[in-house]
KOLBADO-326053 format. One line per 4 residues: for each residue x, y, z of C-alpha. Coordinates in steps of 0.25 Angstrom, whole numbers, plus 5000, padded with zeros to 4 digits. Example, Ala and Ser with C-alpha at 12.3 -4.5 7.8 and 13.67 -1.06 7.14 Angstrom:
5049:4982:5031 ~ 5055:4996:5029
END
This chain:
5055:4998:4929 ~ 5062:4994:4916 ~ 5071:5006:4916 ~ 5079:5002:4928
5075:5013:4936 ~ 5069:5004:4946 ~ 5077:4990:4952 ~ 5073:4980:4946
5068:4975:4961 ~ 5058:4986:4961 ~ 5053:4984:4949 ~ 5050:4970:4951
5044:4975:4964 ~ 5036:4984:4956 ~ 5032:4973:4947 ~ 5025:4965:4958
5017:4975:4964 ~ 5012:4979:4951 ~ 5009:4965:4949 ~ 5001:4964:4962
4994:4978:4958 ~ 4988:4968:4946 ~ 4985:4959:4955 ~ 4976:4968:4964
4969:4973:4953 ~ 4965:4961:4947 ~ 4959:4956:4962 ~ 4951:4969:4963
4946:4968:4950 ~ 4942:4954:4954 ~ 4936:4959:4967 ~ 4928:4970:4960
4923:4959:4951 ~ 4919:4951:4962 ~ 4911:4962:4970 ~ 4896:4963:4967
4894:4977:4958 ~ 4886:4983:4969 ~ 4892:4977:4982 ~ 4908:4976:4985
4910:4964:4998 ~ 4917:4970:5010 ~ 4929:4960:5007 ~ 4929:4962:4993
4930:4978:4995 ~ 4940:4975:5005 ~ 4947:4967:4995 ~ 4947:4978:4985
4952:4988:4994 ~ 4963:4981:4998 ~ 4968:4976:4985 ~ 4966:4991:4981
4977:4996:4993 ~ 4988:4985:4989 ~ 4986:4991:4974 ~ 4988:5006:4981
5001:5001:4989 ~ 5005:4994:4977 ~ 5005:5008:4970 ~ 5012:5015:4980
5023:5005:4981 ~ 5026:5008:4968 ~ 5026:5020:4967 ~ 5035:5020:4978
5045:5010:4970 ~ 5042:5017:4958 ~ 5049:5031:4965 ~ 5063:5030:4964
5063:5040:4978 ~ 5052:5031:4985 ~ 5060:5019:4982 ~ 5073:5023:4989
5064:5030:5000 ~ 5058:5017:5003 ~ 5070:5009:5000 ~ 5077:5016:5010
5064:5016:5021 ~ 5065:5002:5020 ~ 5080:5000:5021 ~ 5080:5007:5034
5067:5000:5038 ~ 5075:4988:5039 ~ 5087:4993:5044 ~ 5079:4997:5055
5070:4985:5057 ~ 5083:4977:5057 ~ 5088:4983:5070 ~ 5076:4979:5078
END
């Protein structure tokens, strides 16, 4: 990100979802904490899932903006998602 081979928007972009990656792993280490050692609750195993998907899409999404290919790819898919949303 420092050597200008991202835009700086990106990079910023980047930034925030890494900052929200801390943020998940902080709330599932504090959900495991919570949970007894021998028995997880339905809603706190649910909770644990989920936050461990949004840490997996976070992932990708990065990898994606990482990937000077995958970031014109879906640049691109999205410029003509809205040119084509606009003309309904």
């Amino acid at each position: 990100m420092q050597s200008g081979a991202l835009p700086h928007e990106t990079g910023q972009h980047i930034r925030l979802l890494l900052e929200e990656t801390r943020e998940i792993e902080h709330k599932m280490q504090v959900a495991k904490e919570e949970a007894d050692t021998d028995e997880i609750d339905d809603n706190n195993a649910l909770k644990i899932m989920e936050l461990h998907i949004r840490r997996e899409e976070i992932k990708r999404e990065i990898e994606i903006l990482e990937n000077p290919k995958m970031r014109w790819v879906t640049t691109v898919f999205l410029y003509f998602k809205i040119l084509l949303l606009s003309d309904l």
